[in-house]
C-alpha positions in Angstrom: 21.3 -4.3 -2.3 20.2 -4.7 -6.0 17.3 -6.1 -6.9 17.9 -9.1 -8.8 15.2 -11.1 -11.0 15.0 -14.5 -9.9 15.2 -17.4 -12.6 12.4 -19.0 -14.0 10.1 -15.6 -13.2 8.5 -13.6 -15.9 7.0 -10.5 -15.7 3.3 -11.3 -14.4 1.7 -8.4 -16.4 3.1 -10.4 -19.6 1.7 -13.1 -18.0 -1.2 -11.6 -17.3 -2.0 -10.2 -20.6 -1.0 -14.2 -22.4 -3.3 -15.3 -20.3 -6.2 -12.5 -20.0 -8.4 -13.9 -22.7 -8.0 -17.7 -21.6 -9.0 -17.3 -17.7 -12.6 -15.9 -16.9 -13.0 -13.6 -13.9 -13.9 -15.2 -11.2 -10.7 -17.0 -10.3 -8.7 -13.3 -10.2 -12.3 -12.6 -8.1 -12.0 -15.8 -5.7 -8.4 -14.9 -4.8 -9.3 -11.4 -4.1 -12.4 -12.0 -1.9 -10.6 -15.1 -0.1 -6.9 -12.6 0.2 -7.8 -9.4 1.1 -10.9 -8.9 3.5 -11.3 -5.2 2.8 -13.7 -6.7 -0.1 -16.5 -7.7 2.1 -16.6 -4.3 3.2 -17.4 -2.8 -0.2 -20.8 -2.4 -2.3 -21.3 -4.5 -5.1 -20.3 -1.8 -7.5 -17.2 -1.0 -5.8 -16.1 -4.6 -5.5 -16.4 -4.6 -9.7 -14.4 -1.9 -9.9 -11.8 -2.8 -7.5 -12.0 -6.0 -9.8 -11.1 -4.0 -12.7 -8.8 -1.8 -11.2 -6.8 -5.1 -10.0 -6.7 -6.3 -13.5 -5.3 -3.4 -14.8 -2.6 -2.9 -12.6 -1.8 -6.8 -12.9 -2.1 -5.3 -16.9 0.7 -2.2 -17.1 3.0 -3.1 -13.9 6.1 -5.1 -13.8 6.4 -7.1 -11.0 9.5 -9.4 -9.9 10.4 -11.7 -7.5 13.6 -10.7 -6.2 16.5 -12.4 -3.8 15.0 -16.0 -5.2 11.3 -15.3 -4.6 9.0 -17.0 -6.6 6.4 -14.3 -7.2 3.1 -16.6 -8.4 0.2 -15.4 -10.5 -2.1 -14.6 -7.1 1.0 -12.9 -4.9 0.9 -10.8 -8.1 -3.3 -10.4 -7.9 -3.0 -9.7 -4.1 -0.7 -7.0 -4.3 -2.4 -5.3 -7.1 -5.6 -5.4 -5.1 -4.2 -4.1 -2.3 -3.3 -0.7 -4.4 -6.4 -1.0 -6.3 -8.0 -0.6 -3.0 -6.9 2.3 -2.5 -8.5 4.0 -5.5 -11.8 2.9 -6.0 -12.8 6.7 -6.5 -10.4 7.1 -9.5 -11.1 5.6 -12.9 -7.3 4.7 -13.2 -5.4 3.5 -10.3 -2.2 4.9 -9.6 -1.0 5.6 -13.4 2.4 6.7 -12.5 3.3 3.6 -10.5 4.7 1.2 -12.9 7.2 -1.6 -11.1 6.7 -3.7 -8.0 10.2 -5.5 -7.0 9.1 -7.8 -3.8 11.6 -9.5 -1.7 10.8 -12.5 0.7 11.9 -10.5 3.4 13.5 -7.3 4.7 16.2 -6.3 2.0 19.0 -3.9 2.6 19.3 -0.5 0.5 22.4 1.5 -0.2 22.0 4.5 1.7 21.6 7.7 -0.7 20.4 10.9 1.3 23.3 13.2 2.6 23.6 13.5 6.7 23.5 16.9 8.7 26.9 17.2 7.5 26.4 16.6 3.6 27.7 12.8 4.0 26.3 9.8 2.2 27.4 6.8 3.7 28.4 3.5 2.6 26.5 1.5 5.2 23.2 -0.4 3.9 19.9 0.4 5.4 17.4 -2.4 6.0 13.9 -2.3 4.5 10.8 -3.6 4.6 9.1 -1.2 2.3 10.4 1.4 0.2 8.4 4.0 -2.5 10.3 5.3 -4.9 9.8 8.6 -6.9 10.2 6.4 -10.3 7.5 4.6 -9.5 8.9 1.6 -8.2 7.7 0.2 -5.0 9.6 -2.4 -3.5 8.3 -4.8 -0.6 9.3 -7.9 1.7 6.6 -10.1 1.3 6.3 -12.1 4.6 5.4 -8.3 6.0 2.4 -8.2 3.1 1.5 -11.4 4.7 1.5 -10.5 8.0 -0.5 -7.5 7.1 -3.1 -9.8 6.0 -4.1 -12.1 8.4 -4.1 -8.7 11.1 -0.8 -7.5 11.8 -1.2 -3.9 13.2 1.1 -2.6 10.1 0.8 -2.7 6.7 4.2 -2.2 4.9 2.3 -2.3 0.9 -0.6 0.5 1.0 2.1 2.6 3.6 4.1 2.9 0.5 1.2 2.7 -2.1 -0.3 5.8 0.1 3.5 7.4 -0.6 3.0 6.9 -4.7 -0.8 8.8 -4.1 1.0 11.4 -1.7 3.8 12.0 -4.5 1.7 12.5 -7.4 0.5 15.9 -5.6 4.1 16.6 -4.3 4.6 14.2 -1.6 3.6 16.5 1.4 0.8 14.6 2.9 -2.0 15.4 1.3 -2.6 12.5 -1.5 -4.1 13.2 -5.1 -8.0 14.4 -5.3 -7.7 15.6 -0.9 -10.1 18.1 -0.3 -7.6 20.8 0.1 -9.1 22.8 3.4 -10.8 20.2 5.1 -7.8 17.7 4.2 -5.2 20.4 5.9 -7.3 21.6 9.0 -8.0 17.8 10.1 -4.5 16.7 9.5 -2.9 19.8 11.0 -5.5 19.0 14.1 -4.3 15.6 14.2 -0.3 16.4 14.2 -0.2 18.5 16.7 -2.9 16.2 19.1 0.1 13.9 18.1 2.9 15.9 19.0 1.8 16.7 22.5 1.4 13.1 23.2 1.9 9.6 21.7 -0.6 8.0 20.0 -1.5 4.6 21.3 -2.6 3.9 17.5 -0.1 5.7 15.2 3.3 4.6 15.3 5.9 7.4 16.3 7.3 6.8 12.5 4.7 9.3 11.6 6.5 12.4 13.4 9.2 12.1 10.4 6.9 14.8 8.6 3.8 15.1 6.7 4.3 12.5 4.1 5.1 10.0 6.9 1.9 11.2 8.8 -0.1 10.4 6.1 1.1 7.2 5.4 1.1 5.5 8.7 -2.1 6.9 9.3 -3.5 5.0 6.5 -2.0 1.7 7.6 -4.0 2.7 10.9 -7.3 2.9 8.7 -6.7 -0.7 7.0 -5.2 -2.7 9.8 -6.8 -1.1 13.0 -9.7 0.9 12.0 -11.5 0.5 15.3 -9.0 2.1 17.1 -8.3 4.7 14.9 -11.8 5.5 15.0 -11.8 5.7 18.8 -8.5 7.9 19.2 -8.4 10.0 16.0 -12.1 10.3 14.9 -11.8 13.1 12.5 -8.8 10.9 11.1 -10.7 8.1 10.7 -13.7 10.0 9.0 -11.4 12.1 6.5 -9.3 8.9 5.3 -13.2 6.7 4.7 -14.4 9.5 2.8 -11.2 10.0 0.9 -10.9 6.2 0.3 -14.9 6.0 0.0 -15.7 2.8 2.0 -16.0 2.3 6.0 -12.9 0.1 7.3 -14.5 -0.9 10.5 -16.2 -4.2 10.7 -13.0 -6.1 9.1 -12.3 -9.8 9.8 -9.1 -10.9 9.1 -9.0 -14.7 8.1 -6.5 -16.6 11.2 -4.4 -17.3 7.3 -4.4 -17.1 4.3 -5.7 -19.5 2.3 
């Protein structure tokens, strides 16, 4: 199904940038801190520069309400923190990612791979996440929300983890991975996970490397305790990649 810009909303980084010089801080801060618990977890320095790193993605992207969604100025800041926390090591988050089309809730998406016999078919595939390789990540939003009052997935950094993956070729090991010790744990990790099922990673992540990457960093945000138990060379790999411990997190009973 098309994505289709729903009336009455702007682009929020045109919004953002009318509005940058007029609104201090601390709101954009007060939303973050009261949104996205990961903050509470972070040093004082990190949480200015995930700060900053929200604002510029709120900045450069282009993000739409689709399907009749009202995207509002803090849905916008949420999302963009939620990538910008994945990239507090980087001086500029995610610079090839420039569109986020959010739905209210799974969309459906014109099928366009071929099947083992070189078919594409006309049957629509339903979605509650999808990266794309232009940069565009679309997502449904009551999943985001779910995600952040403690749902055990987390459809927006699964497919922010696929724009880092892609901008080192999309094989599971993300931009700036230390390339031995990134390889040896995640090889260690697939095959504990083919020869049996994980009670924390979803069996999504057998689809291939990319896909083991990504759910594994869903694991780290939503259930880091677990992952920590089950996979702890996992766990330890993806906190030093994304440079901040995950367990300890409380997530609010809603959001506020």
């Amino acid at each position: 199904m098309a994505a289709q810009r729903s009336n009455g909303v702007s682009s929020l980084a045109a919004w953002w940038a009318r509005r940058r010089s007029r609104i201090a801080d601390r709101p954009l801060q007060v939303w973050l801190d009261e949104s996205l618990p990961w903050r509470a977890l972070l040093t004082a320095a990190q949480r200015d520069r995930h700060l900053a790193h929200t604002q510029q993605l709120l900045q450069r992207l282009h993000l739409h309400g689709c399907d009749g969604l009202e995207l509002s100025p803090r849905m916008a800041a949420m999302l963009c923190g939620l990538a910008a926390l994945l990239c507090l090591r980087v001086r500029r988050p995610m610079p090839q990612l420039r569109a986020l089309l959010v739905y209210p809730a799974p969309f459906w998406v014109p099928q366009d791979f071929p099947d083992e016999a070189g078919l594409v078919s006309d049957e629509e595939v339903l979605h509650s996440g999808l990266s794309e390789d232009n940069g565009r990540v679309l997502l449904a939003w009551d999943e985001v929300e779910a995600a952040l009052t403690g749902a055990e997935h987390n459809v927006a950094v699964h497919e922010f983890a696929h724009q880092l993956d892609a901008m080192s070729g999309g094989e599971g090991a993300p931009v700036g991975a230390p390339t031995r010790s990134w390889s040896d744990t995640m090889q260690a990790a697939w095959a504990d996970f083919e020869q049996a099922a994980s009670p924390v990673l979803d069996d999504y992540a057998l689809e291939g490397p990319a896909e083991f990457f990504a759910v594994a960093v869903e694991a780290f945000f939503q259930r880091p305790e677990a992952l920590d138990a089950v996979h702890p060379a996992l766990y330890r790999l993806l906190a030093e990649y994304f440079g901040f411990e995950a367990k300890g997190l409380v997530f609010p009973p809603a959001l506020r």
